[in-house]
C-alpha positions as CSV (number, residue, x, y, z in Angstrom):
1,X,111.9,88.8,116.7
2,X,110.4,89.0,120.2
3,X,108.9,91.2,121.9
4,X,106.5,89.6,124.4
5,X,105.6,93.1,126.4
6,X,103.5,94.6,123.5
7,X,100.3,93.2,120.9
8,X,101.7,92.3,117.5
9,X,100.1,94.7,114.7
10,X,102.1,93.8,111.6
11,X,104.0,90.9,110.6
12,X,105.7,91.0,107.9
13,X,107.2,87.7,106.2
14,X,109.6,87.3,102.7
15,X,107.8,90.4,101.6
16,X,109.4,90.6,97.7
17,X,108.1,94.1,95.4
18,X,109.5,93.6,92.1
19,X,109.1,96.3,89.0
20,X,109.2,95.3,85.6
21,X,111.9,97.0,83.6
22,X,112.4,97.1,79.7
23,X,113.6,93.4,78.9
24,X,111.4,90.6,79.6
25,X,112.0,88.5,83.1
26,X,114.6,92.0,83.8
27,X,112.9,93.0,87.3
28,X,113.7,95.9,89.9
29,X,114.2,94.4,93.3
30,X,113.3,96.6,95.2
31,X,112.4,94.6,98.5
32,X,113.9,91.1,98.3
33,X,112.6,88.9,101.3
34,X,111.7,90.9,104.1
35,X,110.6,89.9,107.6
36,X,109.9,92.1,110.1
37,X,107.6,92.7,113.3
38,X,105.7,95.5,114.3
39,X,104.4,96.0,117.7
40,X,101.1,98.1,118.5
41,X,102.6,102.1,120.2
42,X,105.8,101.6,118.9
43,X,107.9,103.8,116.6
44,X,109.9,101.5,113.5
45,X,112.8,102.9,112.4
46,X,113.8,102.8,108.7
47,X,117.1,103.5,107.8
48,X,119.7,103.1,104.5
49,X,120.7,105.1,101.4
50,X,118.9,106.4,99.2
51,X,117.4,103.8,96.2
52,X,117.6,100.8,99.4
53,X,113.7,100.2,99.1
54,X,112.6,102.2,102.1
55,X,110.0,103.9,100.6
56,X,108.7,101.2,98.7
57,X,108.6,98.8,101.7
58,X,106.5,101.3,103.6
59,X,104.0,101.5,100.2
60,X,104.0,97.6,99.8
61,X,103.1,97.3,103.3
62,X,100.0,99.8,103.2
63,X,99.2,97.9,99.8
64,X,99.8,101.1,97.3
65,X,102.0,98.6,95.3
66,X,100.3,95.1,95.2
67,X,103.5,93.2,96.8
68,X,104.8,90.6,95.0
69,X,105.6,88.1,97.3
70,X,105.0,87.2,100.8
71,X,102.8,87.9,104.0
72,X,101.6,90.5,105.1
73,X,99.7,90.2,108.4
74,X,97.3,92.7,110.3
75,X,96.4,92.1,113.5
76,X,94.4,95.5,114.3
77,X,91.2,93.8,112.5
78,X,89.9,89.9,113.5
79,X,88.8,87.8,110.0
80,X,85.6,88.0,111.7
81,X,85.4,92.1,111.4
82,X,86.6,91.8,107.4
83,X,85.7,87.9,106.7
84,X,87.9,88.5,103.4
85,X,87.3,86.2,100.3
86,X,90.3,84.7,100.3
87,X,89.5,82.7,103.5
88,X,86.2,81.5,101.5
89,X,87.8,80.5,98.7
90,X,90.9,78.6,101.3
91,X,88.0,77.1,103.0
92,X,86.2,75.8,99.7
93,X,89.1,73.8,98.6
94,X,90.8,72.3,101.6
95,X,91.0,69.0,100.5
96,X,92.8,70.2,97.3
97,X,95.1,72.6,98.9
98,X,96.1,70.1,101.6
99,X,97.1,67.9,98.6
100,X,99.2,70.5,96.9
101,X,101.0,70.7,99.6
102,X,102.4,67.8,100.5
103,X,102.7,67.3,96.8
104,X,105.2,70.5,97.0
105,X,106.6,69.1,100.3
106,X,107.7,65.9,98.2
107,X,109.0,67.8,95.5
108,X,111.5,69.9,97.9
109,X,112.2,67.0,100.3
110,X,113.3,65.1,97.2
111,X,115.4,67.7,95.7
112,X,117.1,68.5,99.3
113,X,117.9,65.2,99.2
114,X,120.0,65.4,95.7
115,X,121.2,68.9,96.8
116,X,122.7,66.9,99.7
117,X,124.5,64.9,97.6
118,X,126.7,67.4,95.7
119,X,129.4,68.9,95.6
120,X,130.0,72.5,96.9
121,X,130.0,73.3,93.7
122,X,127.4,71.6,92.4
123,X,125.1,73.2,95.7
124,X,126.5,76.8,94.2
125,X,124.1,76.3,91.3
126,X,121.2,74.0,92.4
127,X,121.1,77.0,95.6
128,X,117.9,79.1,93.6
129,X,115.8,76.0,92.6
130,X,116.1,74.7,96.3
131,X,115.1,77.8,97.8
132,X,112.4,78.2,94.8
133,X,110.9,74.7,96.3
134,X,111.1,75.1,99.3
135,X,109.2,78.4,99.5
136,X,106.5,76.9,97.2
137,X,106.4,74.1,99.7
138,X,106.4,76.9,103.2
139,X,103.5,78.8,100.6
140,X,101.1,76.0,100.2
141,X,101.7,74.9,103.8
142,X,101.2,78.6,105.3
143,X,98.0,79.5,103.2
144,X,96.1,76.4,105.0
145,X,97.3,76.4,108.3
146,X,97.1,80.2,109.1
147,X,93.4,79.8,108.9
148,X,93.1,76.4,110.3
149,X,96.3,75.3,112.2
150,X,96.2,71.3,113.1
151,X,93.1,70.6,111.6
152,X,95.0,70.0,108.4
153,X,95.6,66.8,109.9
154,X,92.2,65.8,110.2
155,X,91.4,62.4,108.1
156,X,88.3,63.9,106.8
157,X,88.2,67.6,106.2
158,X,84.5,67.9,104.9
159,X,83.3,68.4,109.1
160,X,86.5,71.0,109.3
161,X,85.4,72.6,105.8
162,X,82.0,72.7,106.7
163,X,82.0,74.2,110.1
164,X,84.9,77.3,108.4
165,X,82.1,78.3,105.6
166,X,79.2,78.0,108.5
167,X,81.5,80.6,110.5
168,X,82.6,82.2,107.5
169,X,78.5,82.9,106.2
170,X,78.2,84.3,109.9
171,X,80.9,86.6,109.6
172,X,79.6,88.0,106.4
173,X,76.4,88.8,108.2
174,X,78.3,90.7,110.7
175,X,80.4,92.9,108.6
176,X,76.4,93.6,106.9
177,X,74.7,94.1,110.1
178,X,78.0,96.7,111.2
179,X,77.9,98.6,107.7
180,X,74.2,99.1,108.4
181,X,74.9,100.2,112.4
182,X,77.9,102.9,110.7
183,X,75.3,104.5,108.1
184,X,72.3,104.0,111.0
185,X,74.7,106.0,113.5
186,X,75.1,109.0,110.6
187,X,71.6,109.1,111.3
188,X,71.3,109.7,114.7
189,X,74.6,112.1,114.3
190,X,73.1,114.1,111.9
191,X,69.6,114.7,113.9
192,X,71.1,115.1,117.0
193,X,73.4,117.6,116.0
194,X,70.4,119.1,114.1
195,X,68.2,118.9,117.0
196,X,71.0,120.6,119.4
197,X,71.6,123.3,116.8
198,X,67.4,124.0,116.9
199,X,67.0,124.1,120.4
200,X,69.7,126.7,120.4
201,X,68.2,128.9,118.2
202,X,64.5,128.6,119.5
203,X,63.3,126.7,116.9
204,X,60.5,123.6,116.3
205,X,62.3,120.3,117.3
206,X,59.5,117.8,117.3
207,X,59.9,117.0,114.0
208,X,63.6,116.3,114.7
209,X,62.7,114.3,117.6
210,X,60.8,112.0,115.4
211,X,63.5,111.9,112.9
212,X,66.3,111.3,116.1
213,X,63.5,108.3,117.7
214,X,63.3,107.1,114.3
215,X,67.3,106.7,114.1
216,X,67.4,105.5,117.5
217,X,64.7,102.8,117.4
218,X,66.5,101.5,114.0
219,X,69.8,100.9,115.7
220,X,68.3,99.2,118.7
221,X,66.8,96.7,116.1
222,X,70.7,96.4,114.4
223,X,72.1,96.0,118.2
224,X,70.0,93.4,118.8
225,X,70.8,91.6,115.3
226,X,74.4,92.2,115.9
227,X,74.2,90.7,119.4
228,X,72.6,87.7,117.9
229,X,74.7,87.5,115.4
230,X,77.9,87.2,117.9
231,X,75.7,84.2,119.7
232,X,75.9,82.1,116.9
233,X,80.1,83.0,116.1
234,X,80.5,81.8,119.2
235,X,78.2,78.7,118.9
236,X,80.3,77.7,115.8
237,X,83.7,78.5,117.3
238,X,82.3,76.0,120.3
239,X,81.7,73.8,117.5
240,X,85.4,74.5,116.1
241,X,86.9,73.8,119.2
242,X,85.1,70.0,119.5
243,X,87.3,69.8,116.3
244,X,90.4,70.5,117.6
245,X,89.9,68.3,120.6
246,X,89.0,65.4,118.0
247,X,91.9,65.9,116.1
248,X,94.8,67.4,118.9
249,X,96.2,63.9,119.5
250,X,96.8,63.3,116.0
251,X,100.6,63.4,114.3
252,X,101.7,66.9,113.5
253,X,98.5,68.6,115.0
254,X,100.9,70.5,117.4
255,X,103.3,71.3,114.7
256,X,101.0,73.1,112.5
257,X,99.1,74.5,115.4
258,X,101.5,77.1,115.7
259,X,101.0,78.8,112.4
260,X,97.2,79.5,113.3
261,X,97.0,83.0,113.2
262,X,94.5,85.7,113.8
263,X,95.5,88.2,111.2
264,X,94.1,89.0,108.3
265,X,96.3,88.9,105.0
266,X,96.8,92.2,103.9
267,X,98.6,90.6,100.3
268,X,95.7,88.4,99.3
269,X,92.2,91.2,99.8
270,X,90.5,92.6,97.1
271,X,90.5,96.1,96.3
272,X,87.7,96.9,97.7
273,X,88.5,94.9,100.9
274,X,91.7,97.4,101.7
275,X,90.0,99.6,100.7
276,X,87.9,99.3,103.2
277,X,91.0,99.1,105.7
278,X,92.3,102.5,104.4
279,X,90.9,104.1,107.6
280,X,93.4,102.0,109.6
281,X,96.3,102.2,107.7
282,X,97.7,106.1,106.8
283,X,100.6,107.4,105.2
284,X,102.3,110.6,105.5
285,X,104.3,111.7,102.6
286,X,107.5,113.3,102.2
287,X,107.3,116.0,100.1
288,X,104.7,118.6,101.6
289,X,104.4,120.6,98.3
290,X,103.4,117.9,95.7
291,X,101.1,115.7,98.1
292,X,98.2,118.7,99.1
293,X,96.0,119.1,95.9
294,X,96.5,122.9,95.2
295,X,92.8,123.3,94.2
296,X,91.7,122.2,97.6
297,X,91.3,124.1,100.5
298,X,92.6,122.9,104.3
299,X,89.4,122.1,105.1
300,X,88.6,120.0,102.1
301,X,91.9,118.3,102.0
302,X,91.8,117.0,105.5
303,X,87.7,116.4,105.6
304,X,88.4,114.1,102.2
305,X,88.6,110.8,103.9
306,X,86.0,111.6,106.5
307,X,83.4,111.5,103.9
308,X,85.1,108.8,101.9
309,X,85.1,106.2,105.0
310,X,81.6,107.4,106.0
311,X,82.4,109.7,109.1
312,X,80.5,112.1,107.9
313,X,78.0,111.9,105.2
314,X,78.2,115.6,103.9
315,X,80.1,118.7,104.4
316,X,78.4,120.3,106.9
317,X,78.5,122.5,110.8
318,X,79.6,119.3,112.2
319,X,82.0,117.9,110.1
320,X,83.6,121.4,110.1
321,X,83.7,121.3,113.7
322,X,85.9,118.2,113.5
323,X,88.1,119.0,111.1
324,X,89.1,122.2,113.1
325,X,89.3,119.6,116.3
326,X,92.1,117.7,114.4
327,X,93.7,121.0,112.9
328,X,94.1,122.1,116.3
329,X,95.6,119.1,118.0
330,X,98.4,119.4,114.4
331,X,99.2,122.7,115.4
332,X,97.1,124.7,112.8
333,X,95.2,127.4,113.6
334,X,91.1,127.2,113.2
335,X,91.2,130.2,110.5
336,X,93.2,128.3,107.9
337,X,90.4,126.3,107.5
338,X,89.1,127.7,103.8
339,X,93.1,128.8,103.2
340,X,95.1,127.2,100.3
341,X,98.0,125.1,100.3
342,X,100.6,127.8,98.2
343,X,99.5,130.1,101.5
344,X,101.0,127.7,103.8
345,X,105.3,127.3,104.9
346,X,106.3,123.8,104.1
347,X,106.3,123.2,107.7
348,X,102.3,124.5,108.0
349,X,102.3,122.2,104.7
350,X,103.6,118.8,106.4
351,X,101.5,119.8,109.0
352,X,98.4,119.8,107.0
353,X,99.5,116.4,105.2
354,X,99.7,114.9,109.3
355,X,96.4,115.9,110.2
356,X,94.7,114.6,106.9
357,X,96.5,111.4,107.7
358,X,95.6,111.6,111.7
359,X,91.8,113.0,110.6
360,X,91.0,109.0,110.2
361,X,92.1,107.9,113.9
362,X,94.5,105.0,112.3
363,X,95.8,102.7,113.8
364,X,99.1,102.1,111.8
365,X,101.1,105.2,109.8
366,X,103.5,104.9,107.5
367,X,106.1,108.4,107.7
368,X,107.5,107.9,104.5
369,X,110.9,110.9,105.3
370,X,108.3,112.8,106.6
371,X,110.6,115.7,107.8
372,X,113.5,115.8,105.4
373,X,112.4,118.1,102.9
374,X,112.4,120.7,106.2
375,X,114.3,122.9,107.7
376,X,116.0,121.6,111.1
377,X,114.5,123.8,113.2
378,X,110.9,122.9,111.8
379,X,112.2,119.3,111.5
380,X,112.4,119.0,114.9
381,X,108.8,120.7,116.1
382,X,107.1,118.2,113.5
383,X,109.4,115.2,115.3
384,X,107.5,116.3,118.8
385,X,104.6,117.1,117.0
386,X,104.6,113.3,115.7
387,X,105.5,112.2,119.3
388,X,102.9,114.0,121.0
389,X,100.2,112.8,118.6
390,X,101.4,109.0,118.9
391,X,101.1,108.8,122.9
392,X,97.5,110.3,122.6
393,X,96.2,108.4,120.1
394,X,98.6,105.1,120.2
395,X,99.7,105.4,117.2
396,X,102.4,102.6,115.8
397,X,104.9,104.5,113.6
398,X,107.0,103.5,110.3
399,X,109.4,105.9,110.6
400,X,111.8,106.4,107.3
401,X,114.7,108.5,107.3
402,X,117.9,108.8,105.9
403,X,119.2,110.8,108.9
404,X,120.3,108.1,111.5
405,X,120.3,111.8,114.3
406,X,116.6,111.5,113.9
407,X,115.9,108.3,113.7
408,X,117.5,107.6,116.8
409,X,116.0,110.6,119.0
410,X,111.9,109.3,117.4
411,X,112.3,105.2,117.3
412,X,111.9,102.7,119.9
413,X,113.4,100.2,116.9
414,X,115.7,100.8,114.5
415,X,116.1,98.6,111.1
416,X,118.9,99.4,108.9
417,X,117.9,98.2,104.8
418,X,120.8,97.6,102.1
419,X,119.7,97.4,98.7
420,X,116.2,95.5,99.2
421,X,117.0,93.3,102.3
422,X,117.1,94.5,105.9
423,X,120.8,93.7,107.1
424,X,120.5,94.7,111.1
425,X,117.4,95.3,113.6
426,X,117.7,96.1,117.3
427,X,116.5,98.7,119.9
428,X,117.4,102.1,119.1
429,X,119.8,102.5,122.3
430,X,120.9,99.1,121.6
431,X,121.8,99.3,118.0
432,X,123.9,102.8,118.0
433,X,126.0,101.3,121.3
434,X,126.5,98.4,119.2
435,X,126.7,98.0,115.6
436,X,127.0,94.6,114.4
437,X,126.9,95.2,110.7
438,X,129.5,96.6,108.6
439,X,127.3,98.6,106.9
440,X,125.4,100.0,109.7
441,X,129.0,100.9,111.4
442,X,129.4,102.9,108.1
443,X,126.7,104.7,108.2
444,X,127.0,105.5,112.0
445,X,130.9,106.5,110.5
446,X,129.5,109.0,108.2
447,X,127.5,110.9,110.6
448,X,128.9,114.4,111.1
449,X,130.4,115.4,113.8
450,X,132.0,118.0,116.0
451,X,133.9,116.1,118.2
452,X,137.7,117.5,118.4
453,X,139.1,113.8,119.1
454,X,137.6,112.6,115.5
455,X,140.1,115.3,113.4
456,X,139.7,112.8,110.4
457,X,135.6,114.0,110.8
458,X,133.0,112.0,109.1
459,X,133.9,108.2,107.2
460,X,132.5,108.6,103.7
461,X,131.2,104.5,102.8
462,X,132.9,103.8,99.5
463,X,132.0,102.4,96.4
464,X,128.8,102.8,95.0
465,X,125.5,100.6,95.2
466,X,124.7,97.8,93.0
467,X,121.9,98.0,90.9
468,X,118.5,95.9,91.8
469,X,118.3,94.7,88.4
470,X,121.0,92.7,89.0
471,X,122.6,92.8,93.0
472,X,125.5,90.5,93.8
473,X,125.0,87.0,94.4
474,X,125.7,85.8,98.4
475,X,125.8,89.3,100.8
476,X,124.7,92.2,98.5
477,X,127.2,94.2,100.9
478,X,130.3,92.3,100.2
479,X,130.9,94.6,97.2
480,X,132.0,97.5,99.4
481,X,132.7,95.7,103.0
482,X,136.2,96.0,104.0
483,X,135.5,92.6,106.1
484,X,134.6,90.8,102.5
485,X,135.6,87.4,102.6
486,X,135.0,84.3,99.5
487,X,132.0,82.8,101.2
488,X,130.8,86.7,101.1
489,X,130.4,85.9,97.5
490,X,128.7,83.2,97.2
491,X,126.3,82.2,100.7
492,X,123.6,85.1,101.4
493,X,123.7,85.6,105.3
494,X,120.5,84.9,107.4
495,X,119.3,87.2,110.1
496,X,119.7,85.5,113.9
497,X,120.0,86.9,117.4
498,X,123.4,87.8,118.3
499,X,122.3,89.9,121.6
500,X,118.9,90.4,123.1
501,X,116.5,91.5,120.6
502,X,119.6,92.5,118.3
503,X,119.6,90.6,115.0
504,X,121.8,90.4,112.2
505,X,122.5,89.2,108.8
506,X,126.1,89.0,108.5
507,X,129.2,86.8,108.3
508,X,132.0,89.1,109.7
509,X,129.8,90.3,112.3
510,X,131.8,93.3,114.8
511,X,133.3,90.7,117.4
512,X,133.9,94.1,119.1
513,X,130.8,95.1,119.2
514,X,129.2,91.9,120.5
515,X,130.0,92.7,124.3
């Protein structure tokens, strides 16, 4: 889905989150093959009843539920930065995985084949086991080339394995060397701040001197390491590119090229690894009363991740200072500080939740209905409040709402979800002038109105929604589209571009609407 004016942050391919119900092999599908992309200071739209997966898209993508299937790529961090195990292990085994998959390739080209050969009806029931295939096949092929593009094609892939774990051992000593500049930087924080506070109130500073010299020669020596350290990345990426030059004339090079990526798979870290990307990647949650821990105060709640991601190393004059920094730029005042949350409105409340999110500077925030358990009025000053925040910091937004009124006025995109799959993405102007999906014209029926010329008022979607256990087979809509025709039933739609930017997965989609 392009969007060639802004920097990709997420992609999001196939993404699947499946829970386990009572009977064995019975799952919950509650995100069934999702592919989006996410664009750095842009506001996402979410949109669809309630029970579609909305909320448990925007956990699966932060990693709160482990996703069950597909990609989840960040680009807001280089492998370099992270140097996760997974692209070890990839690298350890290349010869083995590059033989799985053209194993799986021959598998799903075979059986293509047969499913060729069928009958429509016989297609109908060989459809799953060729689609099982062929993203085993896509799976074995992506988790190679990502990393390594067109050097899967290399004849030998020891000198391409052993060059990946030389840049890989770098990058370990990098993300080492950077842990030991964050805690070194406490350091000099602390003393400084120290030292500033002494000199103010006429105190001795030559022992903090020492202390704040001490700190300060420590981190040249990191600086230097880390500078070195970048010297020899770059030798080995020199080394890297030989490789590719060796090998770019080779059949399929160019082919597999393109699925070199930079990102880092949020799906396949360890805990500890997103953990260690928390600071990035915040979520705001929906219900300001259950999410603030009624035994903290303001102060604690909010200054909980700085000391967790090492902003601050204790509760002190200067983390206090901070805190009230990002109270202030949230709208709350400085002497709520040692308050607690059952003193607080439930707009004071969400409020509070924003600025614990916003404390970390992320990058990425998930606003998981964010402002429907508010009054409108309130609704709307968090909504600016949100806005405001985003253009200082360039924040890129999830935004999930029911209410397609406030969706439209916050996002720069709008996706409309149906029951685990996303059905229609486009602009926001774009997709309320025109609706290409029967279900998002529903939806756009039902809002309320107080237009004299609609006397019928809102159009109330009938039917009610399948259950994930088990959705209908072809377009999970066709149950309660009045457009439904047989191959409905049977053939699930695939999204493509039906205007600029504007994509669909439909087979009736709103001829009137196209122009």
């Amino acid at each position: 889905m392009a969007n060639n004016e802004k920097k990709l942050l997420l992609q999001i391919s196939n993404l699947k989150q499946y829970f386990p119900v009572g009977k064995k092999g019975m799952f919950v599908k509650a995100n069934d093959g999702i592919s989006i992309d996410i664009y750095e200071g842009e506001t996402f739209g979410l949109v669809g009843e309630s029970g579609c997966g909305k909320s448990t898209l925007g956990r699966s993508i932060l990693q709160l539920y482990k996703q069950t299937d597909g990609r989840t790529m960040y680009f807001g961090r280089s492998i370099d930065e992270v140097a996760p195990k997974y692209v070890q292990e990839t690298y350890r085994t290349l010869s083995k995985r590059r033989e799985h998959m053209h194993t799986t390739r021959q598998k799903f080209e075979a059986y293509q084949a047969e499913y060729d050969s069928k009958s429509e009806q016989e297609q109908y029931t060989m459809h799953d086991e060729l689609m099982r295939l062929r993203k085993e096949a896509t799976d074995a092929m992506l988790d190679v080339t990502t990393l390594i593009g067109g050097l899967i094609v290399a004849p030998d892939l020891k000198p391409v394995e052993q060059v990946c774990l030389e840049e890989y051992g770098i990058s370990k000593e990098l993300c080492s060397a950077e842990r030991q500049r964050q805690d070194i930087q406490l350091d000099i924080d602390d003393a400084a701040y120290a030292l500033e506070k002494a000199k103010e109130a006429g105190k001795s500073t030559d022992s903090l001197k020492a202390k704040l010299d001490k700190a300060n020669a420590k981190m040249k020596a990191v600086e230097d390491k880390i500078v070195s350290i970048n010297g020899r990345i770059d030798a080995v990426h020199a080394k890297m590119d030989k490789l590719r030059e060796q090998y770019c004339n080779e059949p399929g090079y160019a082919e597999y090229e393109t699925y070199r990526s930079s990102g880092i798979d949020l799906a396949r870290l360890t805990y500890t690894e997103m953990r260690n990307l928390r600071s990035d990647l915040q979520l705001i949650f929906q219900d300001p009363y259950s999410s603030l821990n009624s035994r903290m105060t303001v102060g604690q709640i909010i200054g909980e991740g700085m000391i967790a991601h090492k902003y601050f190393r204790r509760n002190d004059d200067r983390m206090k200072e901070e805190i009230i920094r990002v109270m202030e730029e949230c709208g709350l005042a400085p002497y709520f500080l040692h308050r607690y949350p059952h003193q607080f409105s439930g707009g004071q409340r969400q409020r509070i939740g924003i600025a614990r999110s916003l404390a970390l500077r992320p990058k990425f925030v998930v606003c998981d209905e964010a402002v429907s358990a508010l009054d409108v009025s309130i609704q709307a000053q968090v909504i600016n409040l949100l806005q405001d925040l985003k253009e200082k910091q360039n924040l890129t937004y999830l935004f999930i709402t029911h209410d397609l009124s406030v969706v439209k006025y916050i996002s720069d995109r709008i996706g409309v979800m149906y029951l685990g799959n996303m059905v229609e993405t486009a602009p926001s102007d774009e997709i309320f002038a025109h609706p290409l999906h029967p279900y998002t014209e529903a939806l756009m029926n039902a809002i309320p109105t107080t237009d004299v010329k609609l006397a019928d008022g809102p159009s109330i979607l009938e039917g009610d929604i399948p259950s994930p256990v088990n959705p209908p087979k072809g377009c999970k809509f066709h149950t309660r589209c009045k457009y439904c025709t047989e191959v409905c039933t049977h053939v699930v739609p695939q999204m493509e571009e039906v205007r600029p930017n504007h994509f669909v997965a439909c087979h009736h989609i709103l001829e009137a609407n196209k122009d």
